[in-house]
C-alpha positions as CSV (number, residue, x, y, z in Angstrom):
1,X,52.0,214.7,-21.7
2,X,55.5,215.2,-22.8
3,X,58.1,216.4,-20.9
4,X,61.3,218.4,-22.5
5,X,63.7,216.1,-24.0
6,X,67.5,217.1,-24.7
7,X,68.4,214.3,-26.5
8,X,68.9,215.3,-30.1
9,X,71.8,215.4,-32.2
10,X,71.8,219.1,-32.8
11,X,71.0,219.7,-29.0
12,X,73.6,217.4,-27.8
13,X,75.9,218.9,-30.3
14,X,75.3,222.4,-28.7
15,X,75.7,221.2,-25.2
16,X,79.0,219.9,-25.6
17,X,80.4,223.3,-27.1
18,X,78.4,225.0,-24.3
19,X,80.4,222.7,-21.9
20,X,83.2,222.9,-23.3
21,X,83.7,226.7,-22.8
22,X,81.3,227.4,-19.9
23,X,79.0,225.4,-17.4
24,X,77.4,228.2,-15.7
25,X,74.5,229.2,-18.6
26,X,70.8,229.0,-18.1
27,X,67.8,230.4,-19.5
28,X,66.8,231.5,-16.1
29,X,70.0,233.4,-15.1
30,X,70.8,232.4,-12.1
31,X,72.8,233.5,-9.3
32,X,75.9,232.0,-8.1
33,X,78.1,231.9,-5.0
34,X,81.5,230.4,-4.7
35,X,82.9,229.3,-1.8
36,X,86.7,229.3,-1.5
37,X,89.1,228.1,0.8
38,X,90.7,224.9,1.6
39,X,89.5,222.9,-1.5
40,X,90.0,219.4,-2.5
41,X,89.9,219.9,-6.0
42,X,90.8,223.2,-8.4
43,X,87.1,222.9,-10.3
44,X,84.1,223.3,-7.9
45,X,80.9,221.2,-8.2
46,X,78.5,223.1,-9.5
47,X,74.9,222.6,-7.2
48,X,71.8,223.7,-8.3
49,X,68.9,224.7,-5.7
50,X,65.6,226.3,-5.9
51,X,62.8,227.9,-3.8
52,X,62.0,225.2,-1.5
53,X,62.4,225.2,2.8
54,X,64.5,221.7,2.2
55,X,66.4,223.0,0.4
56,X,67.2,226.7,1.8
57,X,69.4,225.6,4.3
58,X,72.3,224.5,1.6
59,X,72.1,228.4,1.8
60,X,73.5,228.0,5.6
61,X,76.8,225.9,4.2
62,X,77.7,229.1,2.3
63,X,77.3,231.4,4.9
64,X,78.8,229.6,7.4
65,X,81.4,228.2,5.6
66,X,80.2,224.6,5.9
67,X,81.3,223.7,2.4
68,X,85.2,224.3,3.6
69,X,85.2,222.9,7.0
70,X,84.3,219.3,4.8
71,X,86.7,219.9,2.1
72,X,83.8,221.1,-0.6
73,X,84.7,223.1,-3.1
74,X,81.2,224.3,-4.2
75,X,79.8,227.3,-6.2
76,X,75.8,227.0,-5.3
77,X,73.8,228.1,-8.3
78,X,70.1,229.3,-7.7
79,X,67.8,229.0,-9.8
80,X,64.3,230.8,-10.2
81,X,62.4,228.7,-12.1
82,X,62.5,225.2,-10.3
83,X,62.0,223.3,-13.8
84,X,65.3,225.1,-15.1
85,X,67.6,223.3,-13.0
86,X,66.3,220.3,-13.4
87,X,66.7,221.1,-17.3
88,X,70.1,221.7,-16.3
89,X,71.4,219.4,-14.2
90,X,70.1,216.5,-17.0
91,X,72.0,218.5,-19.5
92,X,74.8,218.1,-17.9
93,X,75.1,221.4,-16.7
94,X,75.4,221.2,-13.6
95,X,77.0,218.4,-11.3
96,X,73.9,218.3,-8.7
97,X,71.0,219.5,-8.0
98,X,68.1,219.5,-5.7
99,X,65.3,218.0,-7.0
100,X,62.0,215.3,-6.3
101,X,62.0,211.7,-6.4
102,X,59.2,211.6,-8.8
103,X,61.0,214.7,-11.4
104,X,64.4,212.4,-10.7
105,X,62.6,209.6,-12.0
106,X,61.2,211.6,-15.0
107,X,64.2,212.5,-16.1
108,X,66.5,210.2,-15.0
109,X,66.4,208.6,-18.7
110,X,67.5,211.2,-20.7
111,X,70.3,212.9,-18.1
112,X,73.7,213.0,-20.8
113,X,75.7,212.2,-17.3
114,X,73.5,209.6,-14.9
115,X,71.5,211.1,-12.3
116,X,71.6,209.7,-8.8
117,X,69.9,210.0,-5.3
118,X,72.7,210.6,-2.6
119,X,71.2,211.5,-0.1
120,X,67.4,213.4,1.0
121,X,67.0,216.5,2.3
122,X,63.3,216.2,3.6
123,X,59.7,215.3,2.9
124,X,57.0,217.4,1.8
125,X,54.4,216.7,4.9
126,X,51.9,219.7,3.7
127,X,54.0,222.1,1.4
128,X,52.7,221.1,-1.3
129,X,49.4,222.3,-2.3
130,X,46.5,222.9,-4.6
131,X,44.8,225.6,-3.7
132,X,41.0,226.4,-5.2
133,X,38.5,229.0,-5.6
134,X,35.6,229.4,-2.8
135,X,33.0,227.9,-4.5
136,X,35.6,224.7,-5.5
137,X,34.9,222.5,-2.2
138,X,36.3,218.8,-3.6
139,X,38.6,217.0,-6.2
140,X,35.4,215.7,-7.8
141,X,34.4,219.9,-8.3
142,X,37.5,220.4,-10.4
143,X,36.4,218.6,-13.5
144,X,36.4,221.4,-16.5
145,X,37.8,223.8,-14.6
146,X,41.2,225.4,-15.2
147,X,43.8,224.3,-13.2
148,X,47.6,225.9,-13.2
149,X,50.4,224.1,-12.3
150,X,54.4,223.7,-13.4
151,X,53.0,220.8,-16.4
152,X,55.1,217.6,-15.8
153,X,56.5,218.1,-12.4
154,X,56.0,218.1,-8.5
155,X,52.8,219.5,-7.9
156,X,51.5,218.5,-11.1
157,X,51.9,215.0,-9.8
158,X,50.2,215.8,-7.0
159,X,47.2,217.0,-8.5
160,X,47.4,213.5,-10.5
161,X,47.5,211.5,-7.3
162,X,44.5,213.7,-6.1
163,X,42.5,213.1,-9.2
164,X,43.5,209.5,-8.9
165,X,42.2,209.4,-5.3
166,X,38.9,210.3,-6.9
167,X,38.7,208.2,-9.9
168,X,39.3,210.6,-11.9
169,X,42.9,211.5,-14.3
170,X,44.2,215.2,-15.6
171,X,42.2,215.0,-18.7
172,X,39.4,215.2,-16.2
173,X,40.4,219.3,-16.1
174,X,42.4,221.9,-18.0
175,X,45.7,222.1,-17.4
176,X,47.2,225.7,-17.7
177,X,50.9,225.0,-17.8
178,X,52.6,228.1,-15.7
179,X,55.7,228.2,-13.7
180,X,54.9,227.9,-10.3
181,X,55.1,231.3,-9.3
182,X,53.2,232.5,-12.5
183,X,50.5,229.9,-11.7
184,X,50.0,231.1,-8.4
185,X,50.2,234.9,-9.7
186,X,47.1,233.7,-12.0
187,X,45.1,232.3,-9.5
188,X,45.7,235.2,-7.1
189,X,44.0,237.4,-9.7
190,X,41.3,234.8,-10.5
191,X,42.4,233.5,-14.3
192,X,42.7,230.1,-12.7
193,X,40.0,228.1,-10.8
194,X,42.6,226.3,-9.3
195,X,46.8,226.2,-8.3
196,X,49.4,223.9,-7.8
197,X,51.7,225.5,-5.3
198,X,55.2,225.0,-3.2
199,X,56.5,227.8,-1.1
200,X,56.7,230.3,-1.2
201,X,54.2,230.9,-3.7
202,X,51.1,229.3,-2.2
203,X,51.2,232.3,0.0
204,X,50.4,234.5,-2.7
205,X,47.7,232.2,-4.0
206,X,46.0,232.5,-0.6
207,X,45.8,236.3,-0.9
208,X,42.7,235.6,-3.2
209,X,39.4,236.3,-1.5
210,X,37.6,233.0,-0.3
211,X,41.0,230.5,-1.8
212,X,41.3,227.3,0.6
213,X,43.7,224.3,0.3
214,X,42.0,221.3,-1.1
215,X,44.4,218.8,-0.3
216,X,47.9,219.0,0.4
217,X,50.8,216.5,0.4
218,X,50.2,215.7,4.3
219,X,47.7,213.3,2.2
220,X,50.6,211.5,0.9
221,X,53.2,210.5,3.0
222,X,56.2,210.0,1.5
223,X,55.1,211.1,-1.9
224,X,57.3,213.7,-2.2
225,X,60.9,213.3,-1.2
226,X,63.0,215.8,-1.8
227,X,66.5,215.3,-2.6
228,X,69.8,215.5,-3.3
229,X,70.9,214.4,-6.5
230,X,74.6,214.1,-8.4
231,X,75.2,213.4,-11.7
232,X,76.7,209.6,-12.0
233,X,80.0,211.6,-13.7
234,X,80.4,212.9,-10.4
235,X,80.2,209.9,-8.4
236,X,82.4,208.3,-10.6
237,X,84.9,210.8,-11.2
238,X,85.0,212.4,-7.8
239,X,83.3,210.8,-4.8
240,X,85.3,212.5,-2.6
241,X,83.4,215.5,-3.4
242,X,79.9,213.8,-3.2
243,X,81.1,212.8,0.0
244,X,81.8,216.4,1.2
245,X,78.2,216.8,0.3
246,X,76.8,214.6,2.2
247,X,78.7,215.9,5.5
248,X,78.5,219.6,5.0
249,X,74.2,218.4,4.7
250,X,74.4,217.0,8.5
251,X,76.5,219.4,9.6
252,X,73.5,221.9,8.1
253,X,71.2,220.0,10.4
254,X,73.2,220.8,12.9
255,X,73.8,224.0,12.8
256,X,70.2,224.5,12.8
257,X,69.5,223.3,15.5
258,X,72.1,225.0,17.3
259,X,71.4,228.1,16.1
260,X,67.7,228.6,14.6
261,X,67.6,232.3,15.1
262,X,70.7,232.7,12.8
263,X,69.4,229.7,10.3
264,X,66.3,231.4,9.9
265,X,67.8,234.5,9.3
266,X,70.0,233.0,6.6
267,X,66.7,230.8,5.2
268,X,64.5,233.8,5.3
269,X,66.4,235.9,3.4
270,X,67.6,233.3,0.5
271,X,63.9,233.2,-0.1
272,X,63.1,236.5,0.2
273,X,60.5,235.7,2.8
274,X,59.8,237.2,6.3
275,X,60.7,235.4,9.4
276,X,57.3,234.4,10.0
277,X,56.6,233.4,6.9
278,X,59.4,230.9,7.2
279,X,57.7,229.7,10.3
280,X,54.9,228.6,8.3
281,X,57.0,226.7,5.3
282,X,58.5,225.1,7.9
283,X,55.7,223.2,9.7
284,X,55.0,221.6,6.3
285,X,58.7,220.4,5.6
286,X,60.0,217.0,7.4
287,X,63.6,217.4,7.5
288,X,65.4,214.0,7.4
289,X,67.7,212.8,9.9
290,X,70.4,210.6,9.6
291,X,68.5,207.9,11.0
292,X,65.3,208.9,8.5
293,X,68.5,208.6,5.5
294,X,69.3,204.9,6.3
295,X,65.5,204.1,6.5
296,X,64.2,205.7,3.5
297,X,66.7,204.2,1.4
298,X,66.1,200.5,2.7
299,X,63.8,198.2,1.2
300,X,60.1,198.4,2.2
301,X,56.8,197.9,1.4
302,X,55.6,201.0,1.2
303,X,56.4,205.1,0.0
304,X,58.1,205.8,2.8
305,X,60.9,203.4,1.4
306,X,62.7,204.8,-1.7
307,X,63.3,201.8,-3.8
308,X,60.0,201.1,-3.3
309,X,58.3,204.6,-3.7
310,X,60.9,204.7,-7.3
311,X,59.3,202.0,-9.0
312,X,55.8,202.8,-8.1
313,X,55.8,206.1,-9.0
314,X,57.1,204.8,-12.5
315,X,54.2,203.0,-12.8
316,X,51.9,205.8,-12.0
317,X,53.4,208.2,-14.1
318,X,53.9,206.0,-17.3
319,X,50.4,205.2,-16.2
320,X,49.4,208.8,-16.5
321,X,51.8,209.6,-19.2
322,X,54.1,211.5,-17.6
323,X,57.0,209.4,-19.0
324,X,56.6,207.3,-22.2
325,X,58.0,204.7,-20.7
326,X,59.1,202.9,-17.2
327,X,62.8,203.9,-17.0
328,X,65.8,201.5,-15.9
329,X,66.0,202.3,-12.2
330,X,68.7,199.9,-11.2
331,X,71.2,202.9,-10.5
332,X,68.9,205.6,-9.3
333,X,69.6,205.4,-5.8
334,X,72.8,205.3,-4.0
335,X,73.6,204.7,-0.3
336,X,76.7,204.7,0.3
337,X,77.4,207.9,1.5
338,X,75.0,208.3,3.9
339,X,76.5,204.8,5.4
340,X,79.7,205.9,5.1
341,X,78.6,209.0,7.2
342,X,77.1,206.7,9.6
343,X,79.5,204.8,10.1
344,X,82.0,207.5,11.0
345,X,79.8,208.8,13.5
């Protein structure tokens, strides 16, 4: 399959005037909050999140005021449609955004500005689900039937790595390319056989008489990072910021713990989601420690190691035809702010 390329002349053409007079346009229209106060620069960085329980809690830094007691000058911009910020934030756009390992590495190619892993928010232990019809009891019992997911990107891949499991590839069933909360709205009123789901949505997929998770990505482990991700601009121009980041994300994870009633409160409503719904997102969301950081970005053997995990899901998806190509990897991941965190601890 092909996924959206920005990287013709008339397109980069456009961009640049879009830049050049404003970086806050998307097709999705999303929201944005600035947060003011002591800043360390006149022009905030511009982060993109979507609807995901890692993710939420950047939602916490605003409220709180996180952002300003590290010296980030932020304006969080939410987006709808998880696909759109991605979009975005390779366009140049956006200075970061929140975003996959295995989407970072799809588009990682064609971003005008670099993109780069600083730093990961979680893992998706069970989040992550395709959900099917009653009478749909295995992978093997999807073949010809119609299965919606967001085409190219996170549960998409793992549907593929289900399908895989089996012997079998997507071509093996009929992809019905929806965003994810339009897939799941499909499958709730049964034009689907079968959904590809994050949260919230896979709640309203299970609202179909007799639905059932097939597999989820608790079959996976360390398939699914989720992340944060700057634009190499950034880095270069103003680590200081990316920095910022980085603390204001620890000092999240604190606050969390220290205060879940009012972190859930904050969470809950971001997502538009009841406190006990959150509850339930949350089981299936690994948040990563400091200590989980420094691992995942060391070398290993297996997914649980990002420089690892990169290159092999490369493989898969060129394998799959995700990506035309394996893309140069040599800068995707960057540690140094985590350390440098750790290191003043």
């Amino acid at each position: 399959m092909k996924l959206p390329k920005f990287l013709t002349q008339l397109s980069l053409f456009c961009l640049s005037l879009l830049l050049a007079v404003s970086c806050n346009t998307s097709n999705n229209s999303p929201t944005t909050d600035n947060s003011n106060g002591n800043q360390a620069s006149s022009e905030p960085v511009v982060l993109g999140y979507s609807n995901w329980a890692g993710w939420w809690p950047w939602a916490i830094a605003q409220e709180e005021g996180l952002f300003e007691k590290n010296g980030a000058n932020v304006k969080l911009q939410w987006f709808d449609g998880y696909l759109a910020s991605m979009e975005a934030l390779a366009a140049g756009q956006l200075d970061a955004n929140c975003q996959t390992l295995n989407d970072t590495v799809s588009f990682v190619e064609d971003a005008v500005n670099g993109e780069v892993v600083v730093l990961v928010n979680d893992n998706s232990a069970g989040n992550d689900k395709i959900i099917a019809a009653e009478e749909i009891q295995s992978i093997p019992e999807l073949e010809g039937k119609d299965v919606a997911v967001e085409a190219g990107v996170v549960d998409d891949f793992l549907l593929s790595l289900a399908l895989e499991e089996e012997g079998m590839s997507r071509s093996d069933v009929n992809i019905v390319d929806l965003e994810t909360g339009a897939a799941a709205a499909a499958f709730a009123a049964g034009q689907v056989d079968a959904v590809g789901a994050f949260p919230p949505f896979w709640l309203t997929a299970l609202k179909r008489e007799g639905s059932h998770e097939l597999i989820t990505s608790a079959a996976f482990p360390g398939a699914i990072p989720d992340l944060l991700v700057t634009s190499q601009k950034l880095i270069d121009e103003r680590p200081d910021q990316v920095q910022a980041l980085v603390n204001t994300w620890f000092d999240v994870l604190a606050f969390m713990e220290n205060n879940p009633a009012r972190s859930d409160e904050i969470m809950a409503q971001r997502a538009d989601v009841t406190t006990e719904e959150l509850q339930l997102f949350k089981e299936g969301t690994k948040m990563f420690t400091l200590e989980d950081n420094l691992e995942a970005f060391s070398e290993g053997d297996t997914m649980k190691y990002m420089p690892y995990a990169a290159q092999e899901m490369a493989d898969f998806m060129v394998s799959v035809d995700f990506i035309p190509e394996k893309p140069d990897l040599s800068n995707l991941l960057n540690d140094s702010f985590v350390k440098t965190y750790a290191e003043n601890q």
